[in-house]
Every structure is written in structure tokens, then in C-alpha cells.
N, C-alpha and C positions, 0 to 999 in steps of 0.2 A: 504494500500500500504506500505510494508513494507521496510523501509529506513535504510542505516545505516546513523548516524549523520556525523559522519567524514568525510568520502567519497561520500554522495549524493548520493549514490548508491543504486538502487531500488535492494532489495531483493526477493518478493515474490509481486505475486498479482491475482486476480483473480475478473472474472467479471461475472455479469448476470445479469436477467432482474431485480430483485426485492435484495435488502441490506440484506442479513442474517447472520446469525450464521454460517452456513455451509462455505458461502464465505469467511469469517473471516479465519474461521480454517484452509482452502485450503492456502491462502495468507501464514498464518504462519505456516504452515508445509512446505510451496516453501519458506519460509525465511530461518526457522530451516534446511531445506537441503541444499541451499545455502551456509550459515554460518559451517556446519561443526556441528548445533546440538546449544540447548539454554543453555545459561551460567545458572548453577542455581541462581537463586531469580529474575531472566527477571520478569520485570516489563508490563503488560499490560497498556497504559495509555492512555484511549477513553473516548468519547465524552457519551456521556447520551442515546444513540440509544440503540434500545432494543435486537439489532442482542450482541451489548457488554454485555447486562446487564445479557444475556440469563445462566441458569443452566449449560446450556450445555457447553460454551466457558468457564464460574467459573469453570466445571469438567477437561477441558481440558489444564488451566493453572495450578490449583492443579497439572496435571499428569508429566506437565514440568516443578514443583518445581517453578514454576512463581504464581505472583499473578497479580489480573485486580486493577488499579485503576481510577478513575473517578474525574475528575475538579468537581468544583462549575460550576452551572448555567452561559451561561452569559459570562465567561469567554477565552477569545480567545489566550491568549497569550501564554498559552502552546501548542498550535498548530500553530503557525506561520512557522512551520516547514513545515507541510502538505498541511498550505495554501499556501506557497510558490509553494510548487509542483504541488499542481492542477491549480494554476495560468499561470506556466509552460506548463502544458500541455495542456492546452485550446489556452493560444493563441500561441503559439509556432506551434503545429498541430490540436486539435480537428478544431477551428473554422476555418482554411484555408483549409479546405478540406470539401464533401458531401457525405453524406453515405446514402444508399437504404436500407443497412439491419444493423442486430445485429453485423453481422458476420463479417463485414467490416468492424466497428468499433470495435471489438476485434480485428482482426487479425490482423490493425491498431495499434491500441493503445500499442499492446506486440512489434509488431515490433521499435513502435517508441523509447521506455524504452530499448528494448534490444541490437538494434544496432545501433539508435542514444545517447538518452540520456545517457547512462551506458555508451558507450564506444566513442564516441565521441565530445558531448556537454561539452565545458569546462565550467570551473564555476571560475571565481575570485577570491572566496574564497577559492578555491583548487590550488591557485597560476597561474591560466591557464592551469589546468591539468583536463583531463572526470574522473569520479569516477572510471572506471575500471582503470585507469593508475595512482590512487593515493594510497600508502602504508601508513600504519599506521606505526610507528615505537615508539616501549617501551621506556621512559627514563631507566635507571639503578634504578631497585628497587621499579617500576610501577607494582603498581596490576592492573590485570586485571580491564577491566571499565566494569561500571554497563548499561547491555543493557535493553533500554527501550523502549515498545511501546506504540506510540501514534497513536489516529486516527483523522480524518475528513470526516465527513459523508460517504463517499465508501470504505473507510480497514483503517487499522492499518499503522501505522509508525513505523519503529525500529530503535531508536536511538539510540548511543553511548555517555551517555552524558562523559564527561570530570570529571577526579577525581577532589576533591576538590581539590585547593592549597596548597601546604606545604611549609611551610618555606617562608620566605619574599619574596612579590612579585615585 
């Protein structure tokens, strides 16, 4: 599920019955066209599943000047991001609603990311503001930030981490 850091804003995502490679790439190609296209050196940053680990998504980050990288075992803190989000959307809507089929639960699930969470669920830390109503805005002399993706077990996250600090803080 591709995220930007800043804005909470789901970028891309994509569902099926079984975690793959192909869903991966589908996610980050609905991010990459969202975003306007990957800054080059985008960072791939997932979990140990073998849909990340695959030839095929290494071919496809090579092809976007991106590279994949992978935590240590074990380690959860670089996904607090992602777990934040699937925690969000479990009990927010998956578990207050019954679904019969596959179908309901996607067509569900996009709907809730696209016209609640993205544009209307505020978030705190966006000052009270939904991700589609929050701007990023450059200090003077700001380089572009370094986009990176993280996953948690069903897609990627893409996040915008923040430059380093310059200058006293």
C-alpha cells in the first residue's frame, strides 16, 4: 500500500486473493502515476516476503533507478508506519462491516482509501487536515526528499522521509 509519509496519503494499491510480485508492481506503478513518476534512487523498503524478494520486482526497481531494501528479522519499527495503517483500516471499516464475496471487499476497501481516508479522515498529525487537503511546502534551499518504500505483509508503503537537519536544531 503505497503511502506518502507527509500526507498519509495512500498512493497506489492493489488486491487479490494470494501476496505477489505482480500485486506489488501494480501498487507501485498506481503510486508512480499518482506521484507524477519515481524520484530517482526511490528506495524499496519491505519486509522478508518472497513476493519483495522476487527477480522480478529487483528487475523492476533497477528499471526505476530504485533499489529494494530489507530490515533485519524481527524487527518492526521500520514499519510502524504501515502498521499504523492496516490498524486503521481494520477497525475503522474492514471489521464493522460483512462481506459475501472478494468483490465487496475490494470494491470496499478502494472506496474507503479513496473517498474517505485520502480525502476526508483527518489525522492530528496533519494539524486536522485529510491527506488530500495537506501541501507539502519546500523551505528555501530544500532538496528534494528521498522517497521510500516500505511494506507490511499486503504492499509497499511510500514514504517521504524528512531530510536530515541542518544547522542547529
Amino acid at each position: 500500500m503505497p503511502r506518502d509519509a507527509h500526507s498519509r496519503r495512500v498512493l497506489g494499491y492493489a488486491m487479490g486473493e494470494q501476496q505477489s510480485t505482480d500485486l506489488v508492481i501494480t501498487a507501485l506503478d498506481m503510486a508512480a502515476t499518482t506521484r507524477g513518476g519515481f524520484p530517482r534512487g526511490v528506495v524499496l523498503h519491505a519486509d522478508r516476503g518472497t513476493q519483495f524478494t522476487s527477480q522480478k520486482l529487483a528487475d523492476y526497481m533497477r528499471a526505476v533507478h530504485g533499489t529494494v531494501s530489507m530490515g533485519q528479522a524481527g524487527v518492526c519499527w521500520d514499519n510502524a508506519m504501515a502498521e499504523s495503517f492496516w490498524a486503521t483500516l481494520k477497525t475503522e471499516y474492514y471489521y464493522r462491516r460483512a462481506f459475501t464475496t472478494r468483490d465487496q471487499v475490494y470494491t470496499g476497501v478502494v472506496t474507503w482509501i479513496e473517498d474517505f481516508y485520502n480525502r476526508r479522515r483527518i489525522h492530528t498529525s496533519l494539524g486536522g487536515k485529510s491527506p488530500s487537503n495537506t501541501n507539502y511546502t519546500k523551505r528555501p534551499g530544500e532538496q528534494p526528499h528521498k522517497q521510500t518504500v516500505n511494506n507490511l505483509h499486503t504492499g509497499p508503503v511510500i514514504r517521504l522521509s524528512p531530510p536530515p537537519p541542518t544547522g542547529p536544531i
